[in-house]
Kinemage of the C-alpha trace (Angstrom):
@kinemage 1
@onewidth
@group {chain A} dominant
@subgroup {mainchain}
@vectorlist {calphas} color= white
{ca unk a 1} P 230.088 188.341 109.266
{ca unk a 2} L 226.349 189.221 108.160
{ca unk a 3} L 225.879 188.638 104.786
{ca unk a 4} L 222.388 190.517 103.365
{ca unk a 5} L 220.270 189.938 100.610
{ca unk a 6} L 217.441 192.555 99.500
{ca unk a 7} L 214.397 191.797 97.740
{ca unk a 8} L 211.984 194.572 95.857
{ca unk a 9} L 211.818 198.125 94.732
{ca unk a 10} L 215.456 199.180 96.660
{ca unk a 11} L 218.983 199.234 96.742
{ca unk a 12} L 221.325 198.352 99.786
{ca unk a 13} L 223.216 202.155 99.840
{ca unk a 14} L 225.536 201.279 102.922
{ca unk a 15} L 226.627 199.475 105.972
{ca unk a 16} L 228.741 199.835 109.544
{ca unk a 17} L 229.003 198.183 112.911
{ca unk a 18} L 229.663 201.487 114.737
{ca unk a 19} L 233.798 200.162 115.345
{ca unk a 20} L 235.659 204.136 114.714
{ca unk a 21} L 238.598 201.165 113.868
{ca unk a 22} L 236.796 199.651 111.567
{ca unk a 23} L 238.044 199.406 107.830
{ca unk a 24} L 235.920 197.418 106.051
{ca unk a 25} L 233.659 198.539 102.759
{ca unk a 26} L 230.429 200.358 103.714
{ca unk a 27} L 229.170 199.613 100.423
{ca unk a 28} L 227.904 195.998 99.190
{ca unk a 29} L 225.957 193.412 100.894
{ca unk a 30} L 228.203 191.951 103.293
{ca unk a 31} L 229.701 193.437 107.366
{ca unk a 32} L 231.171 192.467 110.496
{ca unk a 33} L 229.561 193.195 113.599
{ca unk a 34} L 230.868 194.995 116.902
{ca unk a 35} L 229.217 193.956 119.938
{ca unk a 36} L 226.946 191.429 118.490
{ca unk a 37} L 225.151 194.945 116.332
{ca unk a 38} L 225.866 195.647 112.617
{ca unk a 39} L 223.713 198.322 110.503
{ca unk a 40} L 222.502 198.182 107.035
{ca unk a 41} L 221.329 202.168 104.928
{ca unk a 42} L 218.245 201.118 102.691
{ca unk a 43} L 216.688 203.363 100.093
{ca unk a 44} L 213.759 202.517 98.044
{ca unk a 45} L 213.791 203.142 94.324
{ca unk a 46} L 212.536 206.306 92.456
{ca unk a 47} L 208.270 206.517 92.148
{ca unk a 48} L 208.919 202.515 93.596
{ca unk a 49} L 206.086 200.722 95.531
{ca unk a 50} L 205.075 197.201 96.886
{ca unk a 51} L 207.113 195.010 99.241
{ca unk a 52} L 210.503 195.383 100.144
{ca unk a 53} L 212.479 192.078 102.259
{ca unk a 54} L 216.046 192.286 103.780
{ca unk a 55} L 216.888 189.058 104.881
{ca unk a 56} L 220.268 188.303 106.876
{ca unk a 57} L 222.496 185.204 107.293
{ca unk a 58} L 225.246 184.374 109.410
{ca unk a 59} L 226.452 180.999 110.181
{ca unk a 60} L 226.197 179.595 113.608
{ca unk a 61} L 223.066 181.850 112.976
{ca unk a 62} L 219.142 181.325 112.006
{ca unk a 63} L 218.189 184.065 109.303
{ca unk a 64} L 216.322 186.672 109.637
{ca unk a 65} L 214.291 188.846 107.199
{ca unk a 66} L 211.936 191.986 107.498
{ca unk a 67} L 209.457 193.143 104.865
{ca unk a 68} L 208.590 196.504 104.468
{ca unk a 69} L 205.649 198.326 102.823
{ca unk a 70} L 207.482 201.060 100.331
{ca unk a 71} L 204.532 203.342 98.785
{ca unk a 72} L 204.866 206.066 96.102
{ca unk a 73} L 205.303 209.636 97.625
{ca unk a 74} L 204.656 212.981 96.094
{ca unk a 75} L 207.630 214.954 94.788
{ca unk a 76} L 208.922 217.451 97.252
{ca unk a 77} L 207.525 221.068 95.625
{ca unk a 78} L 209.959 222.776 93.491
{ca unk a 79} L 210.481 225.602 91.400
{ca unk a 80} L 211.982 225.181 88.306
{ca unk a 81} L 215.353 227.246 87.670
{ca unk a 82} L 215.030 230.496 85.914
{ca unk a 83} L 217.450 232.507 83.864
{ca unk a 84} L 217.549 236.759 83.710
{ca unk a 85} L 216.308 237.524 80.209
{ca unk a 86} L 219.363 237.457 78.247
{ca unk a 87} L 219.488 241.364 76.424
{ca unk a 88} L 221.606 242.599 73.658
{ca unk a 89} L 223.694 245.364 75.031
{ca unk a 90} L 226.218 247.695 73.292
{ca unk a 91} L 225.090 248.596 70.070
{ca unk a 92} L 226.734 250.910 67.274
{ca unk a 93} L 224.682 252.792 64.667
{ca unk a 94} L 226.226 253.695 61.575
{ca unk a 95} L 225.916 257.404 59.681
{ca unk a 96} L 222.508 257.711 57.869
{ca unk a 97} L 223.252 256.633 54.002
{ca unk a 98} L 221.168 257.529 50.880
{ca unk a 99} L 222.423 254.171 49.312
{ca unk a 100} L 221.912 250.762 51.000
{ca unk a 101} L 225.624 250.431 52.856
{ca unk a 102} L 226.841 246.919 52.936
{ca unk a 103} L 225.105 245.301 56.155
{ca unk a 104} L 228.517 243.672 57.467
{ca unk a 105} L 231.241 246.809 56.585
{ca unk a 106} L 233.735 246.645 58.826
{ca unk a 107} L 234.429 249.328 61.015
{ca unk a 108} L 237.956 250.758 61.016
{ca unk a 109} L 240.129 250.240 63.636
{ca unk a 110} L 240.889 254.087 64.056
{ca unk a 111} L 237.352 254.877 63.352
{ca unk a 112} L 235.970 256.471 66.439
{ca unk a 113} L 233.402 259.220 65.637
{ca unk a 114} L 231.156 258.053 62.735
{ca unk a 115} L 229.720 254.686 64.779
{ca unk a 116} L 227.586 256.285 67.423
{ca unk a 117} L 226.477 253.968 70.982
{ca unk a 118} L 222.949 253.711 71.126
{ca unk a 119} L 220.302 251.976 72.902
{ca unk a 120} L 217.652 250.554 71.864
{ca unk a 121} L 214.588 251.371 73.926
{ca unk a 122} L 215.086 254.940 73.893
{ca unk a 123} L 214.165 258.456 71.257
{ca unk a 124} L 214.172 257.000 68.151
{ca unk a 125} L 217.059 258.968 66.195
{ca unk a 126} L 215.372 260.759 62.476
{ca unk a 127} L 216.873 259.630 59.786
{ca unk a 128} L 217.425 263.641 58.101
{ca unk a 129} L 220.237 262.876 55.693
{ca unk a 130} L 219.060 259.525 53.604
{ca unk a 131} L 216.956 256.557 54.250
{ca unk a 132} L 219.798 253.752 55.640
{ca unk a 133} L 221.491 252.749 58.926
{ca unk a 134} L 223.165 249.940 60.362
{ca unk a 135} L 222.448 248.837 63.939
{ca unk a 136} L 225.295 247.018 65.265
{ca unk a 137} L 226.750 244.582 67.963
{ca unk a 138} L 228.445 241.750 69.314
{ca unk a 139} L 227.496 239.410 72.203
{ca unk a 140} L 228.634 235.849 73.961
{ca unk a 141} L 225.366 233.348 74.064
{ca unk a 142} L 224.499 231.739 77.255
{ca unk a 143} L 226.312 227.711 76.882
{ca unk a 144} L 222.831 226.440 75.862
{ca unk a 145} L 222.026 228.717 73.334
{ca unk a 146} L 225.470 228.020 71.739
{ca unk a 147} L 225.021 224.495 71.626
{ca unk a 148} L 221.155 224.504 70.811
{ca unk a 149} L 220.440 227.762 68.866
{ca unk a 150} L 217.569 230.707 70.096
{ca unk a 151} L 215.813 233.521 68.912
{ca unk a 152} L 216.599 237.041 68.868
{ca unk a 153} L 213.469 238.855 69.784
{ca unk a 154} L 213.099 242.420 68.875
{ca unk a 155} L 210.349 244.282 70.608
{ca unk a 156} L 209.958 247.331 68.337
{ca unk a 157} L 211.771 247.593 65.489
{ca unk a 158} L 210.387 250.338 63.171
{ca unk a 159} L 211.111 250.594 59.339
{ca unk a 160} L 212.368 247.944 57.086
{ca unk a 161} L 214.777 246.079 58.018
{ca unk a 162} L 217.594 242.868 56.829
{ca unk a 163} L 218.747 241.245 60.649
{ca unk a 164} L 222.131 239.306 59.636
{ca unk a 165} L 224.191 236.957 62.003
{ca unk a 166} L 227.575 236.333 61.550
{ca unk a 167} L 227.662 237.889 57.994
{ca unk a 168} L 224.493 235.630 57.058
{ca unk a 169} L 221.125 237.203 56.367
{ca unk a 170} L 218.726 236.220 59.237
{ca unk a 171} L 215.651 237.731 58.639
{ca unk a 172} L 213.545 239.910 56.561
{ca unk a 173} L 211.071 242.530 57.542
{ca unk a 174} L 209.386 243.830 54.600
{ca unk a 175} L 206.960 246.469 56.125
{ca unk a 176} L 207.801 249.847 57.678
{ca unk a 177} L 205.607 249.973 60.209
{ca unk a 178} L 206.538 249.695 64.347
{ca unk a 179} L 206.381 245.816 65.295
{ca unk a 180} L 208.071 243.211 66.996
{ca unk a 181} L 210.551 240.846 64.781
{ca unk a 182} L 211.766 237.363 65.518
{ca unk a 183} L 214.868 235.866 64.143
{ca unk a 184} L 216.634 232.533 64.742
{ca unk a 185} L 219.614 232.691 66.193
{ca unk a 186} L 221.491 229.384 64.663
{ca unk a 187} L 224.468 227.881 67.126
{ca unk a 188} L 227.498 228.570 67.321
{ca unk a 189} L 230.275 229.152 69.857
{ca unk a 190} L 231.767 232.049 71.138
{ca unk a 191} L 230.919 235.896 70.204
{ca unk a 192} L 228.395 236.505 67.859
{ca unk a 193} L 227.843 239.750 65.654
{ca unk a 194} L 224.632 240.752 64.564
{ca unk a 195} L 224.349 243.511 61.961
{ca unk a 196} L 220.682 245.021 61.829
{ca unk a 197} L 220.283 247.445 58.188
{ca unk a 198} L 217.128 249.734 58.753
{ca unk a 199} L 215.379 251.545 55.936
{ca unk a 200} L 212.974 254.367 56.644
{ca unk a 201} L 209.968 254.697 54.420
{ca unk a 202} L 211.169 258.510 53.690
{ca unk a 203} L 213.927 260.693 54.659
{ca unk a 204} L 213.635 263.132 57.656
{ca unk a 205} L 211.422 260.149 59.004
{ca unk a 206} L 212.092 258.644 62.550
{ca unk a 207} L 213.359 255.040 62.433
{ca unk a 208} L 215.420 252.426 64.523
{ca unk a 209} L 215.217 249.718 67.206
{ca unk a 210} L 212.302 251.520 69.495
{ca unk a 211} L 212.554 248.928 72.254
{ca unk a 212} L 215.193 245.985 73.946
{ca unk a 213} L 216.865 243.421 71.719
{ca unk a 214} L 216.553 239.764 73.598
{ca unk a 215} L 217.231 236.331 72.856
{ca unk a 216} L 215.552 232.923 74.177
């Protein structure tokens, strides 16, 4: 039986005597040997450096010991991991209103015509009959974003407008001109609904989400 001690920036990771019969641990600091040969795995420690002395015993035996030189290496080149921008798909718009609506109605269950699909990014619809609209939808943040929060990035948003998550008011955008408008997007778990109430500035005037709805 070899018995092995290490000294320095390393760690004993495993040992064998190259016996296929052979049943003992490979991990620790201790092995049998098979024609007079045992082997012992060494691995140096993260970013280590300086000297690093295995020394082995046996009885019957004189001990041994070898030093090696372990020096810092650069890390291997990596990319870091990168995510598809996360967009907000699938969005509703309400009928244009004279009055401001209530940003978080609910739509009806058998209510199938007055909620149009749109998306964002395209012709900006006029606003001919009244001055309100709701932009609607629902989506499932990435795991992260759940547990950590984001923000919902508009990229062209144009006409006032009240952004409101989960039936809380988010956001505020007091001007009517075309700009980009952050929100936070607190956490939370599961599906999320965001309710987006645009004003235009006058009837018969175009207004909306002009461009993609993100978050980060």
């Amino acid at each position: 039986m070899v018995k092995f001690e290490l000294v320095g920036p390393g760690a004993i990771i495993g040992l064998n005597n190259g016996d296929p019969t052979c049943h003992e641990p490979e991990k620790g600091n201790q092995h049998s040997v098979f024609h007079g040969l045992t082997q012992v795995i060494l691995q140096s420690a993260f970013a280590g450096q300086g000297k690093l002395t295995l020394r082995a015993t046996a009885d019957g035996l004189a001990p041994a010991e070898v030093t090696i030189d372990v020096t810092a290496a650069p890390a291997h080149p990596a990319v870091p991991v990168g995510y598809p921008t996360f967009v907000i798909r699938n969005w509703k718009m309400s009928p244009v209103t004279t009055n401001a609506p209530d940003p978080n109605q609910q739509i009806g269950d058998s209510d199938m015509n007055s909620w149009a699909n749109v998306q964002p990014g395209r012709r900006l619809p006029t606003f001919n009959n009244g001055s309100f609209a709701i932009y609607r939808a629902q989506f499932t943040p990435r795991a992260g974003m759940q547990k950590s929060g984001g923000t919902i990035n508009f990229s062209n948003v144009t006409g006032k407008a009240q952004v409101w998550i989960d039936g809380k008011l988010a956001g505020n955008k007091t001007d009517a001109a075309r700009n980009i408008f952050n929100v936070p997007l607190p956490p939370g778990d599961g599906e999320r609904t965001i309710n987006v109430l645009i004003e235009t500035s006058a009837p018969g005037t175009q207004a909306g989400l002009g461009g993609t709805v993100t978050v980060e």
